[in-house]
N, CA, C and O atoms as a printed pandas DataFrame, in Angstrom:
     atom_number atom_name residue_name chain_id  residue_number  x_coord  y_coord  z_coord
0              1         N          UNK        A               1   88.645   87.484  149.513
1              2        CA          UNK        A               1   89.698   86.886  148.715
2              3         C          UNK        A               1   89.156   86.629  147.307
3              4         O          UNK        A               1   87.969   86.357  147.129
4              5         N          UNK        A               2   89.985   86.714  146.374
5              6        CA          UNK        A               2   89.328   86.473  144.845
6              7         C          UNK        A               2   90.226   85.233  144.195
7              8         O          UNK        A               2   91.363   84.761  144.166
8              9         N          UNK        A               3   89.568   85.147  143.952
9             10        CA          UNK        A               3   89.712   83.641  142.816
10            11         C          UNK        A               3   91.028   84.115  142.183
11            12         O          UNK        A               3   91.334   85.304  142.097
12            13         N          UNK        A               4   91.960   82.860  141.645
13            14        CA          UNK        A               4   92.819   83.106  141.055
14            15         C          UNK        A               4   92.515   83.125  139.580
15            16         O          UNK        A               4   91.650   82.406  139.082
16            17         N          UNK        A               5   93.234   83.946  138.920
17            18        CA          UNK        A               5   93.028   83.706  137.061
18            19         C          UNK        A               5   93.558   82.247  136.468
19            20         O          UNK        A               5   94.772   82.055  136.415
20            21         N          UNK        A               6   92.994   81.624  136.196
21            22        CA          UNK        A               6   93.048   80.602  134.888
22            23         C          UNK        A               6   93.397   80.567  133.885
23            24         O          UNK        A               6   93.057   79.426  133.574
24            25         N          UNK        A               7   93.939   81.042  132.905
25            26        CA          UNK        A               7   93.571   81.721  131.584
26            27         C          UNK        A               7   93.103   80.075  130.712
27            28         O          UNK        A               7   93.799   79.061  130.674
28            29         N          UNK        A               8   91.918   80.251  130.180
29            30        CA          UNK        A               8   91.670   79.203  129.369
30            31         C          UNK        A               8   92.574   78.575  128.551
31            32         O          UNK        A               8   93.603   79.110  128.138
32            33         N          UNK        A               9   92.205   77.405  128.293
33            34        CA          UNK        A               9   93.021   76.130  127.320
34            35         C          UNK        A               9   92.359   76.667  126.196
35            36         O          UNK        A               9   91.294   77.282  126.242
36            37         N          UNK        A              10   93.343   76.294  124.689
37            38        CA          UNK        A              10   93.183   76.667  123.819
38            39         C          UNK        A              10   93.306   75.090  123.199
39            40         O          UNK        A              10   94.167   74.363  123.694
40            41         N          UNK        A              11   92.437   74.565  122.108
41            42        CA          UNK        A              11   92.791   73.001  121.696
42            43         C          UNK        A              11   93.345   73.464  120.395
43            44         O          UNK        A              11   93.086   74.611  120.028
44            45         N          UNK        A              12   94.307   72.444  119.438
45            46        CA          UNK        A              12   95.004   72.154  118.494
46            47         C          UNK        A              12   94.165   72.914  117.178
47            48         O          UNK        A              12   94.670   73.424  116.178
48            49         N          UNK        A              13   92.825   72.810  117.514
49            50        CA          UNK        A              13   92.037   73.509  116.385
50            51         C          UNK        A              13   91.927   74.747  116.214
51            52         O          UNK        A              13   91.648   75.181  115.096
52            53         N          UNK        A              14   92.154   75.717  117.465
53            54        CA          UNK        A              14   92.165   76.678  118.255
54            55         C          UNK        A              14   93.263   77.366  117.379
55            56         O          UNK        A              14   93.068   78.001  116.343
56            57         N          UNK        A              15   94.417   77.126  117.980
57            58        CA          UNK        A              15   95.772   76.958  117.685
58            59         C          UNK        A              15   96.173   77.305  116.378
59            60         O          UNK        A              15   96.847   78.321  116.213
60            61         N          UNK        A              16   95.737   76.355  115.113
61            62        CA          UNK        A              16   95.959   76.585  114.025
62            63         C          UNK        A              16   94.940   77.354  113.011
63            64         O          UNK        A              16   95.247   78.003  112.010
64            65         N          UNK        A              17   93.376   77.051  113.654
65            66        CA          UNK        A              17   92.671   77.966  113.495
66            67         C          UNK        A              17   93.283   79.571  113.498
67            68         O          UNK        A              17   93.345   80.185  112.433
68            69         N          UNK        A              18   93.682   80.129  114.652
69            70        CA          UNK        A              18   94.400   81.213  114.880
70            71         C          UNK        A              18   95.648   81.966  113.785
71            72         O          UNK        A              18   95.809   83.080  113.286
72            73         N          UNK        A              19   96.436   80.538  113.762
73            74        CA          UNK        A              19   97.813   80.650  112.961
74            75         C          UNK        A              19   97.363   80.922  111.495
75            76         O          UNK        A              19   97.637   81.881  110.773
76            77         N          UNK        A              20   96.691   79.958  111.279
77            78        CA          UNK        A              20   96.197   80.634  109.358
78            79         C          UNK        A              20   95.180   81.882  109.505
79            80         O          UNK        A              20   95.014   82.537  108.476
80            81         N          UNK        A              21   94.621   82.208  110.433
81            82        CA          UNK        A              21   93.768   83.247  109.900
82            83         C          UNK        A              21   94.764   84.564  110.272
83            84         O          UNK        A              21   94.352   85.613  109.776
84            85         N          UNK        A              22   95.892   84.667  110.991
85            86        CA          UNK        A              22   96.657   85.544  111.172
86            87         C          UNK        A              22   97.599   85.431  109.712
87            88         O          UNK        A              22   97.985   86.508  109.257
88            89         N          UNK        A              23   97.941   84.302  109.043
89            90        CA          UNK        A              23   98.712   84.195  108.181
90            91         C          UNK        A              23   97.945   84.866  107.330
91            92         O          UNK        A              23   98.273   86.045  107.204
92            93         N          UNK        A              24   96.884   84.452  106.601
93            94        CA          UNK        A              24   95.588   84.897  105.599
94            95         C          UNK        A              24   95.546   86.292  105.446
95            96         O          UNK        A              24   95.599   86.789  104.321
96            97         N          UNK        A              25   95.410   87.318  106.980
97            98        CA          UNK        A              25   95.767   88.897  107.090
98            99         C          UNK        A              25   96.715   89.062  106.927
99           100         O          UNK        A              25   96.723   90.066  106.214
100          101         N          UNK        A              26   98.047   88.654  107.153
101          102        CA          UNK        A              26   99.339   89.067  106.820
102          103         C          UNK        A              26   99.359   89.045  104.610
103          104         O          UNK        A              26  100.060   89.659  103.805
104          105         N          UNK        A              27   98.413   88.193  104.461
105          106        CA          UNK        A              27   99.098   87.712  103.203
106          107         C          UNK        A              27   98.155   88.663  102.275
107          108         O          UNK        A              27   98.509   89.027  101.154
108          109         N          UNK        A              28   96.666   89.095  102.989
109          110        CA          UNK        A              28   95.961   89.691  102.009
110          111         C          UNK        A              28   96.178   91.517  102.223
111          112         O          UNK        A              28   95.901   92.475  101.502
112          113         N          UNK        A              29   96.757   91.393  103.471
113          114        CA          UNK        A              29   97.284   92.902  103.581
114          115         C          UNK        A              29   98.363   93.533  102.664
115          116         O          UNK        A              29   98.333   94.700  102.275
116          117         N          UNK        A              30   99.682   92.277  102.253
117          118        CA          UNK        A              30  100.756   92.805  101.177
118          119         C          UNK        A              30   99.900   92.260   99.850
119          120         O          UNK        A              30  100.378   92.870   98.894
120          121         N          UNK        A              31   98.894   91.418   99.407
121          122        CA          UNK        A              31   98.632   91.182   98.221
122          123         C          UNK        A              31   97.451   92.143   98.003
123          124         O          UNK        A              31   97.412   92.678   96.895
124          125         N          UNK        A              32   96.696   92.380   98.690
125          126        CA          UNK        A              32   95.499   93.339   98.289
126          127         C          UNK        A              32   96.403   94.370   96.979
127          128         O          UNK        A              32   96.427   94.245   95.754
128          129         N          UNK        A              33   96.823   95.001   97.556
129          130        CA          UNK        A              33   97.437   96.594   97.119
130          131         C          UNK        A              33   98.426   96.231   95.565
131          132         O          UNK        A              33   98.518   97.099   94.697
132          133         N          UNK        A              34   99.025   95.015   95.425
133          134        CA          UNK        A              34   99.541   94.744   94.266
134          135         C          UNK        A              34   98.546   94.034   93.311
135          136         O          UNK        A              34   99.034   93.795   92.207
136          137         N          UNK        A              35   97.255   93.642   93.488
137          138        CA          UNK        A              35   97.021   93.149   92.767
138          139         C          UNK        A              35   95.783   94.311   92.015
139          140         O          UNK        A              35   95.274   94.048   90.925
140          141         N          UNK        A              36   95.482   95.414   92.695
141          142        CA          UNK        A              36   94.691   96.439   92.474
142          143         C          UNK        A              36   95.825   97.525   91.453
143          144         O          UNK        A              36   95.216   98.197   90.621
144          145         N          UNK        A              37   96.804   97.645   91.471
145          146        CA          UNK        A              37   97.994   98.205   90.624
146          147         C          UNK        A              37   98.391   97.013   89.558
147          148         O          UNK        A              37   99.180   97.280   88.652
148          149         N          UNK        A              38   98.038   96.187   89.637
149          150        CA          UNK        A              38   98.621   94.978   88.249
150          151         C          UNK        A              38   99.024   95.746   86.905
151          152         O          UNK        A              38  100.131   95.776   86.368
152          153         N          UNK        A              39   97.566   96.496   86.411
153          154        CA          UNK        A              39   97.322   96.436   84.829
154          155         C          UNK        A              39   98.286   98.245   85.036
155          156         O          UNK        A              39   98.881   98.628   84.030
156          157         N          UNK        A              40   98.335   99.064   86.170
157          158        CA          UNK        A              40   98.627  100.042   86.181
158          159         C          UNK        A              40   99.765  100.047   86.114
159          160         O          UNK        A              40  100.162  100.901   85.322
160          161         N          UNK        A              41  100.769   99.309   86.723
161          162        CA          UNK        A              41  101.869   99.180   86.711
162          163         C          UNK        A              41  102.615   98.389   85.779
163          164         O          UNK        A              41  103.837   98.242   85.809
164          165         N          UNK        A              42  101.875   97.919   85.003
165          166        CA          UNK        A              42  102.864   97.777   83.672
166          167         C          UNK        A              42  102.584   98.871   82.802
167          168         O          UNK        A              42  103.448   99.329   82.055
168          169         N          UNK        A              43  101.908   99.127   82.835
169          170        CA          UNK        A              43  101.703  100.816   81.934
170          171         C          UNK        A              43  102.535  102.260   82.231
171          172         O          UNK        A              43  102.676  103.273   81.547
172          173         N          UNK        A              44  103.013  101.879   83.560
173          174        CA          UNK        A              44  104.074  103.142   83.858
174          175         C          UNK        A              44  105.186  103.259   82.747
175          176         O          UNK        A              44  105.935  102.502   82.130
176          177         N          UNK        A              45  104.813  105.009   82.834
177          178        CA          UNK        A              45  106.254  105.395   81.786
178          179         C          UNK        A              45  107.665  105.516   82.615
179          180         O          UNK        A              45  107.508  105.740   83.815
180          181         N          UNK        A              46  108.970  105.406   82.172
181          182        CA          UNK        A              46  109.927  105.660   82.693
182          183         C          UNK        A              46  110.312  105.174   84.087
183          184         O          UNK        A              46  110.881  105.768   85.003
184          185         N          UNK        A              47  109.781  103.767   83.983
185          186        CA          UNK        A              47  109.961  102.749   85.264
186          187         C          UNK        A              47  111.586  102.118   84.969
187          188         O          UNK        A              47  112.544  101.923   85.717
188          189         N          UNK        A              48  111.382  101.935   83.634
189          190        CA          UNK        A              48  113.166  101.269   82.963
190          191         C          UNK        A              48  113.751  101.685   82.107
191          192         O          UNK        A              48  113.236  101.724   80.989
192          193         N          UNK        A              49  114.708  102.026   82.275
193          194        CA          UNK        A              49  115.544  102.728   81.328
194          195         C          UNK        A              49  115.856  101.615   80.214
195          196         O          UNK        A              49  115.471  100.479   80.490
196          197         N          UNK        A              50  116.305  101.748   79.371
197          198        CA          UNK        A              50  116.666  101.093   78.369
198          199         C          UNK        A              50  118.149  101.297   78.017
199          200         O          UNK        A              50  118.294  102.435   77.571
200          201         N          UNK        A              51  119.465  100.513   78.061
201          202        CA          UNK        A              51  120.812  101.302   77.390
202          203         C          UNK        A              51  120.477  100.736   76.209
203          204         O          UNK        A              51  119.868   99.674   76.082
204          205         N          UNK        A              52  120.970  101.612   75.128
205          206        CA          UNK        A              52  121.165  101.544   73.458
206          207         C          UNK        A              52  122.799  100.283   73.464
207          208         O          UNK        A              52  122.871   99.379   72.631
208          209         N          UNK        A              53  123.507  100.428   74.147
209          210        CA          UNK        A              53  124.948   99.519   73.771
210          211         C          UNK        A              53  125.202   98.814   75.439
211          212         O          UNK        A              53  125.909   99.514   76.164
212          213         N          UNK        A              54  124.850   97.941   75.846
213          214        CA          UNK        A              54  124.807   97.455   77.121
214          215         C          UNK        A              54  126.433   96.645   77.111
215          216         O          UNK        A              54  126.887   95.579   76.694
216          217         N          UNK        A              55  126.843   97.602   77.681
217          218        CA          UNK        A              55  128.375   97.710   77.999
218          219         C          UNK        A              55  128.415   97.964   79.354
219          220         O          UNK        A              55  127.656   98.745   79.928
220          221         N          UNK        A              56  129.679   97.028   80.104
221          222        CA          UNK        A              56  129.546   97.309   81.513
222          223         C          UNK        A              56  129.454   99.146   81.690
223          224         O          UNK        A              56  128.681   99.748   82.434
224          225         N          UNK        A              57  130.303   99.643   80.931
225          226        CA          UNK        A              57  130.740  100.746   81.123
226          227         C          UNK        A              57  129.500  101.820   81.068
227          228         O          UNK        A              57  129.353  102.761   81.848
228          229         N          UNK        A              58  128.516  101.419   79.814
229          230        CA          UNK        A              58  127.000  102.204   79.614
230          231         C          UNK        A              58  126.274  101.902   80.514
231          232         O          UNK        A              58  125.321  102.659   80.700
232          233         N          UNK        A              59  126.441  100.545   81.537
233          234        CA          UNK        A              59  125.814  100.643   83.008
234          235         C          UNK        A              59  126.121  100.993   84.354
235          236         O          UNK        A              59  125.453  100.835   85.376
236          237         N          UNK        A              60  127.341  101.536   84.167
237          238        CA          UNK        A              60  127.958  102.463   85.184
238          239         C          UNK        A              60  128.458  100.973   85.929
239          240         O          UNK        A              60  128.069  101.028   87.096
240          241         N          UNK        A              61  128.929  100.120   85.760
241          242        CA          UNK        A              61  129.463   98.885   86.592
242          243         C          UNK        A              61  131.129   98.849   86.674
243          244         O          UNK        A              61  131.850   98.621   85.703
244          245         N          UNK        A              62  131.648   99.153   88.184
245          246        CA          UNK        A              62  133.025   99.055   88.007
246          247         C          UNK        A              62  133.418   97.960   87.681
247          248         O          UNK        A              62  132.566   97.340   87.046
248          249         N          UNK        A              63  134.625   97.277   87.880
249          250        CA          UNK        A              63  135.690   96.044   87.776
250          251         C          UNK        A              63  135.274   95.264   88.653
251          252         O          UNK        A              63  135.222   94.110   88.230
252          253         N          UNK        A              64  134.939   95.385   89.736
253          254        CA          UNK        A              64  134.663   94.827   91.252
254          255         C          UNK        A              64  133.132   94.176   90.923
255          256         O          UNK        A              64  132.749   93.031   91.161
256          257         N          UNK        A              65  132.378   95.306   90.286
257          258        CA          UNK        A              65  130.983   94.867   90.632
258          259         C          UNK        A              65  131.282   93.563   89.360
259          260         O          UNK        A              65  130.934   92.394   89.521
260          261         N          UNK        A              66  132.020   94.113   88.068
261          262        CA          UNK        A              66  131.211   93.367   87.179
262          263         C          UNK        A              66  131.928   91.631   87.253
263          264         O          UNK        A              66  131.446   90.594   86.799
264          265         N          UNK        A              67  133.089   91.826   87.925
265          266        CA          UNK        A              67  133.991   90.989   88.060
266          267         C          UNK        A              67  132.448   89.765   89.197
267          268         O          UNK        A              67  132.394   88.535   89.231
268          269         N          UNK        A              68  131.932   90.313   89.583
269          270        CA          UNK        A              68  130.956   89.997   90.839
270          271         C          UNK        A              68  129.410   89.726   89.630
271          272         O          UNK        A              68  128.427   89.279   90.221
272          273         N          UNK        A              69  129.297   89.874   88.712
273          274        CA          UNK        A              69  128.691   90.024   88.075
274          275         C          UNK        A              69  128.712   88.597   87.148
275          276         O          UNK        A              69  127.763   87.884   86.822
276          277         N          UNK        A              70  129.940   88.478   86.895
277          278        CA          UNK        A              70  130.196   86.990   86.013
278          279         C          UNK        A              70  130.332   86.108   86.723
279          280         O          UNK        A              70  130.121   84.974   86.293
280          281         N          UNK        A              71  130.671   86.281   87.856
281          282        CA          UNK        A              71  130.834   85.132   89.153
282          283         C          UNK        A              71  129.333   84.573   89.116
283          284         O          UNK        A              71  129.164   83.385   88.841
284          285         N          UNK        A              72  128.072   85.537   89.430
285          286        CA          UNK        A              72  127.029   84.769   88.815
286          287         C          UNK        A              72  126.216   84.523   87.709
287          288         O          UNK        A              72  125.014   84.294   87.847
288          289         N          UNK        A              73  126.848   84.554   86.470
289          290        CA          UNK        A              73  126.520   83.733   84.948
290          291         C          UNK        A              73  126.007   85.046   84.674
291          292         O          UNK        A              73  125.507   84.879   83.562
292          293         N          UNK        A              74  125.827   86.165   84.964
293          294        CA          UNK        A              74  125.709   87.215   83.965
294          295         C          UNK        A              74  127.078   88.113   82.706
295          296         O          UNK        A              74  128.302   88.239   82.674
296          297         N          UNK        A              75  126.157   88.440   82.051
297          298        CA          UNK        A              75  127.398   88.764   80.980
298          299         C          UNK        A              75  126.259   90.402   80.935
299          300         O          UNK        A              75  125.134   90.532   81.417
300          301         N          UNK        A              76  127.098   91.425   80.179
301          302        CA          UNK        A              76  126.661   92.598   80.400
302          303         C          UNK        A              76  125.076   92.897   79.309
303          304         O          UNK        A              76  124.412   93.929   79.220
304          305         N          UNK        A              77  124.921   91.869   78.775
305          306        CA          UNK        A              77  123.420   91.961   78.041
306          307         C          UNK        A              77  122.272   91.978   78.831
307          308         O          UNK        A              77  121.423   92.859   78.962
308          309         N          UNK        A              78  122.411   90.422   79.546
309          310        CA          UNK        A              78  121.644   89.782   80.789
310          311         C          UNK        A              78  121.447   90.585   81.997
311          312         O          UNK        A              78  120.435   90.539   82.696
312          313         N          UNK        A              79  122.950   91.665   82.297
313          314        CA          UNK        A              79  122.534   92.285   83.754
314          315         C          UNK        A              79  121.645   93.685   83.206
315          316         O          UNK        A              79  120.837   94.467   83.706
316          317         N          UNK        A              80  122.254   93.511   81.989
317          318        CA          UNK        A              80  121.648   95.225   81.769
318          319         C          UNK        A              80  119.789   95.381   82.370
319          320         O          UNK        A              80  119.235   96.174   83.131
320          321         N          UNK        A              81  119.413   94.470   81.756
321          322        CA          UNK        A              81  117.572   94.035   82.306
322          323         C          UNK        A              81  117.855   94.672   84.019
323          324         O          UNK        A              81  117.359   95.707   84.463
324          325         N          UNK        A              82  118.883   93.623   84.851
325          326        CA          UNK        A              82  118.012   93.935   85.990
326          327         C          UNK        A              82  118.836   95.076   86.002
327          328         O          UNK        A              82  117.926   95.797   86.413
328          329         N          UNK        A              83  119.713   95.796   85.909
329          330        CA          UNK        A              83  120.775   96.740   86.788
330          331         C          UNK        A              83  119.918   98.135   86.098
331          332         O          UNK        A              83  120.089   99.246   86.599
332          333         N          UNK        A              84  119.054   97.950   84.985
333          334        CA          UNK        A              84  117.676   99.283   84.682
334          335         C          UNK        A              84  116.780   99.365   85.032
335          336         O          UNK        A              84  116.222  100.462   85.008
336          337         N          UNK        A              85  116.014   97.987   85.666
337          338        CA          UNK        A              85  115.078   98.047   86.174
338          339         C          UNK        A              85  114.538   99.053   86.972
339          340         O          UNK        A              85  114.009   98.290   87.780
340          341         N          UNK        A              86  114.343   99.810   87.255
341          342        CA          UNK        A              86  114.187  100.287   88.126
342          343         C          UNK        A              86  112.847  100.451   89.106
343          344         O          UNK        A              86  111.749  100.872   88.743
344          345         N          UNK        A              87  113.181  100.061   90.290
345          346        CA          UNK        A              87  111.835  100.212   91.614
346          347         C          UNK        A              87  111.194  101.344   91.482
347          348         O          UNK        A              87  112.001  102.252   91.279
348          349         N          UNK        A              88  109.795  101.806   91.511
349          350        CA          UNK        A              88  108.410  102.231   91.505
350          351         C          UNK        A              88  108.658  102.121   93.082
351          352         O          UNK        A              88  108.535  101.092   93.747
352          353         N          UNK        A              89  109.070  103.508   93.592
353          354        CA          UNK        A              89  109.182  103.830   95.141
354          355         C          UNK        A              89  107.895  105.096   95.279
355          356         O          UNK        A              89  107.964  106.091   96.000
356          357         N          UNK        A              90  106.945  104.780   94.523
357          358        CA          UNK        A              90  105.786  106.140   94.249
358          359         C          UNK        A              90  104.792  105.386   95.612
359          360         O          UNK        A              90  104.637  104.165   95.596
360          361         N          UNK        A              91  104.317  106.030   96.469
361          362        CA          UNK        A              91  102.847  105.445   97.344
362          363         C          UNK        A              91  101.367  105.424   96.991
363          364         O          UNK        A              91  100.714  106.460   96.865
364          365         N          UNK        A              92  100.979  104.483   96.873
365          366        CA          UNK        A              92   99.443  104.666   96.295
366          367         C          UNK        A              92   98.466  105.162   97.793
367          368         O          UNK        A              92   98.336  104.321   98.682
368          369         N          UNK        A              93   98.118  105.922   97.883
369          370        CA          UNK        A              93   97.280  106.265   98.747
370          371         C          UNK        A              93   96.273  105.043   99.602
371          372         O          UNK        A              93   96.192  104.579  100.740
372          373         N          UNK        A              94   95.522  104.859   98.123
373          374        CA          UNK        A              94   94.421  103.976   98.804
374          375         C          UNK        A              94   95.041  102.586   99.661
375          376         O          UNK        A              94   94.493  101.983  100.583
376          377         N          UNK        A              95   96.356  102.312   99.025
377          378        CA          UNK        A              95   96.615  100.911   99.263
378          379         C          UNK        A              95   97.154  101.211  100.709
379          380         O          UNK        A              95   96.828  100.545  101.692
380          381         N          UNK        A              96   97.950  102.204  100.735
381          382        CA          UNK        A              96   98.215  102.532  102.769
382          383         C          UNK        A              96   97.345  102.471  103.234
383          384         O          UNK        A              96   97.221  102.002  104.366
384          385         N          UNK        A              97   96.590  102.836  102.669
385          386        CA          UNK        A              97   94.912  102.936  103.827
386          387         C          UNK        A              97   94.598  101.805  104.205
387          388         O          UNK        A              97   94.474  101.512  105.395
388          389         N          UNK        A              98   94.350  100.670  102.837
389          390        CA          UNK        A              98   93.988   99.360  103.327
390          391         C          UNK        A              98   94.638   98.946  103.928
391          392         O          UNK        A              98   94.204   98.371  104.926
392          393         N          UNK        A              99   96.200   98.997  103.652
393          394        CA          UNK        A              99   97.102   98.028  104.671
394          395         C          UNK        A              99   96.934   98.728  106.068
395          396         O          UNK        A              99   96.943   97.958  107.028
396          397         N          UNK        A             100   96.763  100.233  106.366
397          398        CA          UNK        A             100   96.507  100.453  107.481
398          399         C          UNK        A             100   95.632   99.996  107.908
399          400         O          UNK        A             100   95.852   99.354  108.935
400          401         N          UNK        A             101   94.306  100.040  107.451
401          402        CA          UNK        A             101   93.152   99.676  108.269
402          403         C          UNK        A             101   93.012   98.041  108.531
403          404         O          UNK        A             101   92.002   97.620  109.094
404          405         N          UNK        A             102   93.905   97.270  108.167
405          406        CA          UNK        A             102   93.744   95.731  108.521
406          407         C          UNK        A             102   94.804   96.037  109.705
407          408         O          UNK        A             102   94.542   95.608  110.828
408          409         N          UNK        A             103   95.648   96.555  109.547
409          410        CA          UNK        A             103   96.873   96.356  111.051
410          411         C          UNK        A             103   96.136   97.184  112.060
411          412         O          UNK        A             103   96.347   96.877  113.233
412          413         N          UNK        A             104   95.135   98.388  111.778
413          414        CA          UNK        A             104   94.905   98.413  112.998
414          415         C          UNK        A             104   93.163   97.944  113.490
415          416         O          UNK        A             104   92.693   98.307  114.569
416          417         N          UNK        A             105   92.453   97.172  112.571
417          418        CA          UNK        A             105   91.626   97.089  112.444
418          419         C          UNK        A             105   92.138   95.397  113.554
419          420         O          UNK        A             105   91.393   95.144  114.501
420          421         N          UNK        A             106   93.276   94.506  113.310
421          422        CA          UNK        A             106   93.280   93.536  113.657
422          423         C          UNK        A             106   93.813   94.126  115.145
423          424         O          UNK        A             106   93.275   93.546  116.089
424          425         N          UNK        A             107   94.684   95.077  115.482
425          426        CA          UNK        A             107   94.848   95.421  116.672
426          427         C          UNK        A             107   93.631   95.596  117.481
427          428         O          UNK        A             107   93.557   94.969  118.538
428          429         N          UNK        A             108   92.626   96.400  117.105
429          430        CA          UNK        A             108   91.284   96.766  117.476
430          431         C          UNK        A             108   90.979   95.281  118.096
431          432         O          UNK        A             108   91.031   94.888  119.261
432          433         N          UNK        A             109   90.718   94.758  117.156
433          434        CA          UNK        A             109   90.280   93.069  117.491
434          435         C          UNK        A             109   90.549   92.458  118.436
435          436         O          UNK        A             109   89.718   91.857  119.116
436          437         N          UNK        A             110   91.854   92.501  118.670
437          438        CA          UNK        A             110   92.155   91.315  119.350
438          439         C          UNK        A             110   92.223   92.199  121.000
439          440         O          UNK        A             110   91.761   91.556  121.943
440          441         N          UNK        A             111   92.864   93.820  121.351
441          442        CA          UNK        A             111   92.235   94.141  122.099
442          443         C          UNK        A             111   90.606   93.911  122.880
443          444         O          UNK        A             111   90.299   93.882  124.072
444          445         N          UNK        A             112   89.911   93.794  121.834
445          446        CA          UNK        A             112   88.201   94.059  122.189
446          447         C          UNK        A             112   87.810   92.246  122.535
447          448         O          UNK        A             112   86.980   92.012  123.413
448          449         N          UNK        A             113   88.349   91.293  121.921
449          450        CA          UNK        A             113   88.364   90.295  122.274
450          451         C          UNK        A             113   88.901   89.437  123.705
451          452         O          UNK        A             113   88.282   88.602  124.364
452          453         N          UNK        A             114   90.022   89.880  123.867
453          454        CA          UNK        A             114   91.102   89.557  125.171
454          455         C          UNK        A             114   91.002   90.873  126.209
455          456         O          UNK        A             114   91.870   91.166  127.031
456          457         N          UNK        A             115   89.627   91.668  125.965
457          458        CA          UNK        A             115   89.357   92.696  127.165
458          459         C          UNK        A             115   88.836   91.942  128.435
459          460         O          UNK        A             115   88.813   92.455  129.554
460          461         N          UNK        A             116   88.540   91.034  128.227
461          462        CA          UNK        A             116   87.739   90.041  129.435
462          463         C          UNK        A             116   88.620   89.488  130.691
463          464         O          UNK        A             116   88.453   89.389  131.906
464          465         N          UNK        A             117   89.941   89.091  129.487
465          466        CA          UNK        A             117   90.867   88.194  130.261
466          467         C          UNK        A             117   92.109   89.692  130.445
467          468         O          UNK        A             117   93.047   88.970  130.785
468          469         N          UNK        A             118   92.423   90.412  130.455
469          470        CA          UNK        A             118   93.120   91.510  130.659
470          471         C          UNK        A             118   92.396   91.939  131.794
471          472         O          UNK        A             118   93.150   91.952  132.767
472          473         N          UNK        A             119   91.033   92.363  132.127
473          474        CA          UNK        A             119   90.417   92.923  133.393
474          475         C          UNK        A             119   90.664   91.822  134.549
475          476         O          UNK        A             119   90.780   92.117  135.738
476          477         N          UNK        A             120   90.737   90.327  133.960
477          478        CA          UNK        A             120   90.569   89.669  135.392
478          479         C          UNK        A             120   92.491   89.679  135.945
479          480         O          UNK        A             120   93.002   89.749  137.063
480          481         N          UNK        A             121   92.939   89.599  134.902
481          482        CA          UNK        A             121   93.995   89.839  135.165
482          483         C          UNK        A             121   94.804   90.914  136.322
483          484         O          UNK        A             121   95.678   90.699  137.161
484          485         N          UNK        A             122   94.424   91.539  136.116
485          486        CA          UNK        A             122   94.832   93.320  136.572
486          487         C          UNK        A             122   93.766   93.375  137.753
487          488         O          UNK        A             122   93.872   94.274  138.587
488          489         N          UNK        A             123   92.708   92.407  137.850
489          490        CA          UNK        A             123   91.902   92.403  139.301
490          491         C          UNK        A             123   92.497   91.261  140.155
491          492         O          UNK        A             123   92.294   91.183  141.367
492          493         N          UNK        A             124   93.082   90.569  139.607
493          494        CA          UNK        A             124   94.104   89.539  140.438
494          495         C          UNK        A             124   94.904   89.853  141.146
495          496         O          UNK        A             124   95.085   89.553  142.326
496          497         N          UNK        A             125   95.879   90.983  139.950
497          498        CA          UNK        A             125   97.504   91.452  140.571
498          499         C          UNK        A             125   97.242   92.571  141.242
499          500         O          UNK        A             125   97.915   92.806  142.246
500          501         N          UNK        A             126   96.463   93.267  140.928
501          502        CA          UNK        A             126   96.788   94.809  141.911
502          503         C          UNK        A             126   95.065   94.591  142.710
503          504         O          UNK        A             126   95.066   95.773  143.053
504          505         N          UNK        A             127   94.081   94.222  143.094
505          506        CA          UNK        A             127   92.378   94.709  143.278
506          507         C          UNK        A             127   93.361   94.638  144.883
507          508         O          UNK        A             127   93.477   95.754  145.389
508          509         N          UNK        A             128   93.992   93.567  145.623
509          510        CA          UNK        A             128   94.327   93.313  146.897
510          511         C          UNK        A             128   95.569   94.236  147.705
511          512         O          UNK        A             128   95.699   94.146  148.926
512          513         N          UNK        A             129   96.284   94.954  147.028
513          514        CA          UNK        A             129   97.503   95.304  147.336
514          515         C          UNK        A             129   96.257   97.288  147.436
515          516         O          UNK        A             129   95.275   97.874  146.978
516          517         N          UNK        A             130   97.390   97.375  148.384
517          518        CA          UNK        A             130   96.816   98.863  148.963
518          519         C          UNK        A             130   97.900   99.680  148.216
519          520         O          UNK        A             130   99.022   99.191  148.347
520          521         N          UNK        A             131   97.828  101.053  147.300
521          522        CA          UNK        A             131   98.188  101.328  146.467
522          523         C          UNK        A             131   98.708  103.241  147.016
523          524         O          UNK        A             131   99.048  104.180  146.297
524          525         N          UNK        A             132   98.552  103.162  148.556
525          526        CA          UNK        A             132   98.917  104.275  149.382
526          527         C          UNK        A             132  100.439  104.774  149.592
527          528         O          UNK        A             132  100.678  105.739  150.317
């Protein structure tokens, strides 16, 4: 007969210990990669357009949108900024890499860590049952 599994107590220090250092990877995985593009990405050409006469009409904005537009305190000077802006949808290579290699670098981890308590596990539920 084998012992039943336990799975250890974890204390309050444990706990939050855990919670910020998972937060910390979440936070340095999306900040790494923007802060290595900073000085590069304001230097991009043709990220924003510029209109010469910022008229709803020179920003392609129907009645609906712009009507939706003054509802929140913009007037067609003010939206023109964000409605040119335009998103930098380009991929930096290196920065996938890093963000890859922390998501699976932390998968790695916590597998290779909780391999102990996964084996006793799986020798609990199935080592006794005849599998014929």
């Amino acid at each position: 007969m084998t012992t039943r599994y336990i799975p250890p107590k974890q204390g309050w220090f444990g706990q939050v210990f855990d919670s910020l250092f998972i937060l910390i990877l979440v936070y340095a995985s999306l900040m790494i990669p923007l802060f290595m593009n900073t000085t590069e990405s304001e230097s991009v050409e043709g990220t924003a357009i510029e209109a010469v006469v910022p008229t709803w009409e020179s920003l392609g904005v129907n009645n609906v949108a712009q009507t939706q537009w003054e509802k929140l305190g913009y007037d067609a000077t003010s939206a023109a900024e964000i409605i040119n802006d335009r998103f930098d949808y380009e991929i930096d290579p290196l920065s996938l890499i890093i963000t890859a290699a922390f998501i699976i670098g932390y998968f790695f981890f916590m597998i290779k860590i909780s391999e102990k308590e996964y084996r006793q596990v799986i020798s609990e539920k199935f080592d006794d049952e005849d599998i014929s």
